[in-house]
N, C-alpha and C positions, 0 to 999 in steps of 0.2 A: 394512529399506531402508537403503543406503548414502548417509551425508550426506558424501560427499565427490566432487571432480568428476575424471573422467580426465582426464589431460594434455589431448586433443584438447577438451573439454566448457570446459575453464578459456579455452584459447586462443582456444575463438569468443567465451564469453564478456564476456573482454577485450580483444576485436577492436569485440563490439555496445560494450558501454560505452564504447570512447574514440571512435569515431564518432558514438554518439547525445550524449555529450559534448563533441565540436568543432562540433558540428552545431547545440545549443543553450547557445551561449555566456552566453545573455545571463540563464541562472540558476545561473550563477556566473562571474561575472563577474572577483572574484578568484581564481582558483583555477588551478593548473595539472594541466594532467593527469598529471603528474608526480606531484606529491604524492599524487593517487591513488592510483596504481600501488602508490607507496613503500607507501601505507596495504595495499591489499589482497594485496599480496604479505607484510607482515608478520602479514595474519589473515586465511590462505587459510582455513581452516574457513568464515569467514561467506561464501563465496564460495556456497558452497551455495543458501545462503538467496536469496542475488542472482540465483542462477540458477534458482531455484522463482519470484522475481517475474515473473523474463525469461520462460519458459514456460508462465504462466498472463495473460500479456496485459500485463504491467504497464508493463510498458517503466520500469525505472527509470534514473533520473538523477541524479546528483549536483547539491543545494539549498542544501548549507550545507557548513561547517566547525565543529567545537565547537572552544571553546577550551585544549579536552586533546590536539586535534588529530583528535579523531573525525570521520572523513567522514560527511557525511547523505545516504543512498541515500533516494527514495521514488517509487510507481509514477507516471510521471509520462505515462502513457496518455491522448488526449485524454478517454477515456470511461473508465467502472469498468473494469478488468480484465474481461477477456471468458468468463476461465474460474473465477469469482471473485463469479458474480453467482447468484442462485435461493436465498440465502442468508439463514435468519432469523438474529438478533445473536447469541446465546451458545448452549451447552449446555441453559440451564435449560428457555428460550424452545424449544428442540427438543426436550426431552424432555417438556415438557408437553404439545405438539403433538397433538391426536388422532390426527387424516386429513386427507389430502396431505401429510404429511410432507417440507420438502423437505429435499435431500440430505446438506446438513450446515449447521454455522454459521458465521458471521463470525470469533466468536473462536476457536474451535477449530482451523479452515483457517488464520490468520494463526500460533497459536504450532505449530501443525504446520510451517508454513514458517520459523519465526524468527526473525517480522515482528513488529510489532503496528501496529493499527489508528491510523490520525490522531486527535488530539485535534480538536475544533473549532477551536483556535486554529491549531494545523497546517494545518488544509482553510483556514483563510482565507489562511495564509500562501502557501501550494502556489499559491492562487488569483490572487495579485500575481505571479506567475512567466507565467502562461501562462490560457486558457480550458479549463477540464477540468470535464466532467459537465452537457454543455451539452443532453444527450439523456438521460441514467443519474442516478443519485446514488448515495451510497455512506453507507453507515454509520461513525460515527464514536464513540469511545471516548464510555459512556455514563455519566454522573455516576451513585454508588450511589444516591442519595437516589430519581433517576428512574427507575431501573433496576428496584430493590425496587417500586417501585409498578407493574412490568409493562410498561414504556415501553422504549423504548432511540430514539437519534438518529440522524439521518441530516443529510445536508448532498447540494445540490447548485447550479449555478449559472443562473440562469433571465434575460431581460434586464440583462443583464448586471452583476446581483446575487447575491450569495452568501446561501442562505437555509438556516438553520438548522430542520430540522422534525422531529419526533417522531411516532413508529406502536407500536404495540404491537411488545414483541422477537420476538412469535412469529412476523411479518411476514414475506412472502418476496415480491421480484416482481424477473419476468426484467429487469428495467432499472436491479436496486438488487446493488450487490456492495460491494467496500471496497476503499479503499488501506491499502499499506503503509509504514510508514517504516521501516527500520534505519540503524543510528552503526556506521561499522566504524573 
């Protein structure tokens, strides 16, 4: 599989981005789309990555800035990604799976894409930006400590609280998928 995007793939791509960008100013509020651009024209490869969020529902947007200058891309969908959801946590939690298998996992579909999954502290961050997972929830980067014991974490936002909850990793249900963050 080819991770790089043809001319025409890049061009819509950076058409959705600086629209879905003007369009929600008010999470990022310093930020020009400018310096964007500057960014993702200086590291077209991740560009890929941004365009496996775009095409599995994520709609990502720019959150943040680091202070190395890295732009924070993350799925900023009001719901889990739509193609992105039926998903138990990791490899292990699928591989131990008897039956009903589902299709793949969280972490594995995330470093396939390039991404990786929100921390909790991330999901609550993302959550002062806008209302996301008001119907879904999503899986979030699991502490080992919880993880080894067969658990893995999820987040989503109910009454307009952010609720951190825990299921077994082997879990899967059509209303649970993940976000993604990437620094380009």
């Amino acid at each position: 599989m080819s991770r790089t995007l043809t001319d025409a793939e890049r061009q819509l791509l950076m058409q959705t981005l600086k629209q879905r960008f003007e369009q929600n100013r008010s999470r990022h509020d310093n930020i020009s789309w400018e310096q964007v651009a500057d960014r993702l024209e200086t590291h077209p490869a991740q560009l890929w990555s941004l365009n496996e969020m775009e095409k599995t529902g994520g709609e990502p947007d720019v959150i943040g800035i680091q202070k190395n200058g890295a732009v924070v891309f993350c799925d900023c969908a009001a719901e889990s990604p739509k193609d992105r959801r039926s998903l138990c946590y990791d490899r292990e939690a699928l591989d131990a799976r008897k039956a009903n298998k589902p299709k793949d996992s969280a972490i594995d579909v995330a470093e396939r894409m390039g991404i990786e999954l929100l921390t909790e502290t991330q999901y609550r961050s993302l959550q002062q930006l806008g209302q996301f997972d008001t119907k879904t929830s999503s899986w979030v980067k699991t502490p080992d400590d919880v993880r080894q014991r067969g658990g893995a974490l999820f987040c989503d936002r109910r009454y307009d609280m952010v609720f951190l909850y825990h299921n077994g990793a082997d879990s899967y249900y059509a209303a649970r998928g993940f976000r993604g963050i990437l620094e380009i």
